[in-house]
Structure formats: structure tokens, C-alpha cells
MIKOL-17811 format. One line per 3 residues: number of its first residue (from 1); their letters; for each residue x, y, z of C-alpha. Coordinates in Angstrom, 2 decimals, always signed. Layout:
N
NUM = A = X,Y,Z  ...
# end
This chain:
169
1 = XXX = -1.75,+19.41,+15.98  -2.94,+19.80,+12.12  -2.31,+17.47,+9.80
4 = XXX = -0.17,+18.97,+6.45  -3.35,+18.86,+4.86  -5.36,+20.86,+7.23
7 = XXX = -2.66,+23.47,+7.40  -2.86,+23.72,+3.91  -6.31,+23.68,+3.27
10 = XXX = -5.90,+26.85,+5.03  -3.77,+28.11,+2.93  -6.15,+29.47,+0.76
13 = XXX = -9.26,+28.28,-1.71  -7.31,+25.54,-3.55  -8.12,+21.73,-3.02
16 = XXX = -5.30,+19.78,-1.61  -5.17,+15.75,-1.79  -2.40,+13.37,-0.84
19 = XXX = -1.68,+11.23,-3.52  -3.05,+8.06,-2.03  -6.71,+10.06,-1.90
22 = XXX = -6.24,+10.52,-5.28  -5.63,+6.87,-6.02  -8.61,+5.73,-3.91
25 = XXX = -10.59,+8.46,-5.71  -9.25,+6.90,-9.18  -10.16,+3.85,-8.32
28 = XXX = -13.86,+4.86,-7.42  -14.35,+6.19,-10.80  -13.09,+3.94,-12.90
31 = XXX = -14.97,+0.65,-10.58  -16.57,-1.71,-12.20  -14.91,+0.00,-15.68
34 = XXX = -11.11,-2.65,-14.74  -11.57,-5.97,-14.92  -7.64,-6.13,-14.26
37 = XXX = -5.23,-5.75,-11.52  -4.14,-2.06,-10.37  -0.39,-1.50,-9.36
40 = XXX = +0.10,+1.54,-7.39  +4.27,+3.18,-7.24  +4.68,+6.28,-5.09
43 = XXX = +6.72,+8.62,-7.54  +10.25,+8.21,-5.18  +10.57,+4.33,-6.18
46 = XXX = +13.58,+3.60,-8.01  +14.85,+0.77,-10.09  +15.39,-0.01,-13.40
49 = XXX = +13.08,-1.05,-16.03  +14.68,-4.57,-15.91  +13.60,-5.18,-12.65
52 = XXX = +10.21,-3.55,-12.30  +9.40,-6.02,-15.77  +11.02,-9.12,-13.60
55 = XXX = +8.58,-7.98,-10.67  +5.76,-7.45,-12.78  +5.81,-11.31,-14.44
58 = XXX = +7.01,-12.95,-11.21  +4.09,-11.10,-9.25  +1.50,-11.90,-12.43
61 = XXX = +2.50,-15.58,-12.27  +1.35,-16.10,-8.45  -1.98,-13.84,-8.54
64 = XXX = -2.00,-12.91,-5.04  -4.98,-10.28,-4.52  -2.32,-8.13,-2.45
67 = XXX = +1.25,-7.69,-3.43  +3.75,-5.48,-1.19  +6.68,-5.44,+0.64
70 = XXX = +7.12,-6.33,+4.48  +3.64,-7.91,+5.24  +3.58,-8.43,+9.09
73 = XXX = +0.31,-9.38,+11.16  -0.38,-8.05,+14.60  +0.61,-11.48,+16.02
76 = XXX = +4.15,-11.07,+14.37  +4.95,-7.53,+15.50  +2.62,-6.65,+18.52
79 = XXX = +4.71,-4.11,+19.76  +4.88,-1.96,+16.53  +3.54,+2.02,+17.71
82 = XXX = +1.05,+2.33,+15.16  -1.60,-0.50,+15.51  -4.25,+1.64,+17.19
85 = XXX = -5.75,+3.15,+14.33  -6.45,-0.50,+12.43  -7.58,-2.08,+16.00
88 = XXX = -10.19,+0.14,+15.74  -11.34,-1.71,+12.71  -9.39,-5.23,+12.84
91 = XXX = -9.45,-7.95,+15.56  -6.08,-8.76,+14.06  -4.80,-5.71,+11.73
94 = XXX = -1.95,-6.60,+9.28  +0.81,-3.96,+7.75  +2.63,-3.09,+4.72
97 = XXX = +5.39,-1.24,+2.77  +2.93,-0.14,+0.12  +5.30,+2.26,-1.72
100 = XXX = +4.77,-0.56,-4.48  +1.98,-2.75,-4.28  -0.80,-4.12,-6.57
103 = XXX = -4.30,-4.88,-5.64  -6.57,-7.24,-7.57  -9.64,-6.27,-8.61
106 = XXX = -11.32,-8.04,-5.47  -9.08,-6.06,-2.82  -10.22,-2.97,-4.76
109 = XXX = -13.90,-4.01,-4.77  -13.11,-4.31,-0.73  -10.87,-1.26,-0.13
112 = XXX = -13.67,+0.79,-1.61  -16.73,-0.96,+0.02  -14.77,-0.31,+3.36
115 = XXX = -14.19,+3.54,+2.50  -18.26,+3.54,+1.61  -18.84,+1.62,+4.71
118 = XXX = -17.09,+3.52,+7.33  -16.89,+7.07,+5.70  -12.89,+7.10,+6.42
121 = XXX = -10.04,+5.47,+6.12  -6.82,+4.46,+7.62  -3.16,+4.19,+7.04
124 = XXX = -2.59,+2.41,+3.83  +0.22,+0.80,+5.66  -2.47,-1.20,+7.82
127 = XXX = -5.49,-0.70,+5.70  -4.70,-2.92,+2.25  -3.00,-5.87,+4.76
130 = XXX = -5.55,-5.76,+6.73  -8.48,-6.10,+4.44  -6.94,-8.97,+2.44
133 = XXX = -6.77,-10.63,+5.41  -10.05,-10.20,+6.67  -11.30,-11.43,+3.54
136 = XXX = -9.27,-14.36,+3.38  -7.95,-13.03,+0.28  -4.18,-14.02,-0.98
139 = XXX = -1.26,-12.33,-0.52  +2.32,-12.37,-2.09  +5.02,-10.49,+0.03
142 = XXX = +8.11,-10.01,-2.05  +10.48,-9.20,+0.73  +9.75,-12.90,+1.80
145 = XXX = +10.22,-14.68,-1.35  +13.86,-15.34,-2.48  +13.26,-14.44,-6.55
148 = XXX = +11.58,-10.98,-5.52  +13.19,-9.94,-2.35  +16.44,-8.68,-4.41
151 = XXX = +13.90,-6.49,-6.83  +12.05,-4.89,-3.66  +14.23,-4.66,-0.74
154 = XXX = +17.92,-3.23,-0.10  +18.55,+0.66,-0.16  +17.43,+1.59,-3.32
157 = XXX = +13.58,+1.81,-1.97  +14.74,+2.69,+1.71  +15.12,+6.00,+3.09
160 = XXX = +17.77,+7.02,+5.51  +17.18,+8.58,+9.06  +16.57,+12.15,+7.49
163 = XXX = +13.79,+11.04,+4.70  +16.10,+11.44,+1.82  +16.48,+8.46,-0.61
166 = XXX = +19.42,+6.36,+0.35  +21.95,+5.60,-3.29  +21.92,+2.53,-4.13
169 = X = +25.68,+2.34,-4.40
# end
């Protein structure tokens, strides 16, 4: 079965790249040019401005080289369907709810080395959790910490059963 992408890169002459290509292509040009951290937000995250600046200075404070939401390792979820990809790469893969996340300037000194390394990539989801830990780099998940889990998790970033964003009433 084709991928979205292939079937549309048959669609005709035009180039077609999922938004986290373009990040990791982003990031590529402007390496070496950010000395700073990078915060990637998939354009369906909602919240208001209060909360994203509460995020932002809580997250800044601890300095973690990997932010996210739901960071689980192999050991704490071995029966999750998707780990075959990242054992591939990983003696002992890690995930993520990336659909906000930051990466330090080290992670994206990694993420890219491992892209020039291996030609490919994998799932976000396993790749960015996966390569901090490798690296014995820091991480900061806000769904476990009790000042950030009310910013990151409940229904206003969850979707429902059919894809569509669940109201955060």
C-alpha cells in the first residue's frame, strides 16, 4: 500500500512534503546558524496564549534537551504496536506525543547527524525519544510534571476516535 505521499507524488510534477520533512529540512539549513532551542507546534494545537507563555518559561527554567508530552520507554510500554520501526535502530527505543515539543540545540545536532547517518528516518513519535536517550541527553515530559500537565494534556490537544479535534468544553 502507498503512503499519502507516494500517491501524491503521482499526482502530477509538484513536490509534496509532510510538514515534519519540512522541519527537519529547516533545521538542516539553518545548523550551526541557532545557537538556541527550536520548539516545533503542529498547526491543530490549541490553547491560549496564557498557557503556551506559562509552558514556554516553565519548560525554559528546567532545560531539558527534549520536551514533549507522554514520554514512555520500551521497558514501560512493551506491548505498544509500533516499536518495530525504532528497534531497528534502538536497543531500547523511547516514544512521544510530539505535536508540541522543543529540541535543544544538541538533540538537533543529533536528529540531523542520525538523518545524515542512516539516509532515513523514522516516526518522530519514536525518533526524538529515542535519540535523547541514547545520548544520555535530558528530558522534561510535561504530562508527568504536576505545573505542566494541566497546559499539555486534557482534550484540548486530543483527538477523538474519528481524528477531529475534541472541544475543550
Amino acid at each position: 500500500m502507498a503512503s499519502f505521499r507516494q500517491l501524491a507524488g503521482r499526482a502530477g510534477p509538484e513536490s509534496v512534503l509532510a510538514a515534519w520533512e519540512l522541519a527537519w529540512m529547516h533545521l538542516k539549513a539553518d545548523s550551526g546558524e541557532n545557537d538556541g532551542s527550536v520548539w516545533l507546534i503542529e498547526d491543530d494545537i490549541r490553547g491560549s496564549a496564557a498557557q503556551l507563555e506559562r509552558l514556554v518559561r516553565i519548560t525554559r527554567e528546567v532545560a531539558a534537551d527534549f520536551s514533549a508530552r507522554k514520554i514512555l520507554s520500551y521497558e514501560q510500554d512493551p506491548h505498544w504496536a509500533f516499536w518495530k520501526p525504532a528497534l531497528r535502530f534502538f536497543p531500547l527505543p523511547a516514544r512521544s506525543v510530539n505535536s508540541i515539543c522543543r529540541l535543544s540545540s544538541r538533540l538537533v545536532s543529533v536528529v540531523l547527524e542520525f538523518h545524515r547517518k542512516n539516509q532515513q528516518g523514522i516516526f518522530h513519535e519514536m525518533l526524538l525519544a529515542s535519540l535523547a536517550v541514547e545520548h544520555g541527553l535530558s528530558f522534561f515530559d510535561w504530562s508527568a510534571d504536576e505545573e505542566t500537565a494541566p497546559l499539555v494534556d486534557g482534550s484540548r490537544w486530543d483527538r477523538d476516535a474519528a481524528g477531529e479535534m475534541v472541544s475543550e468544553e
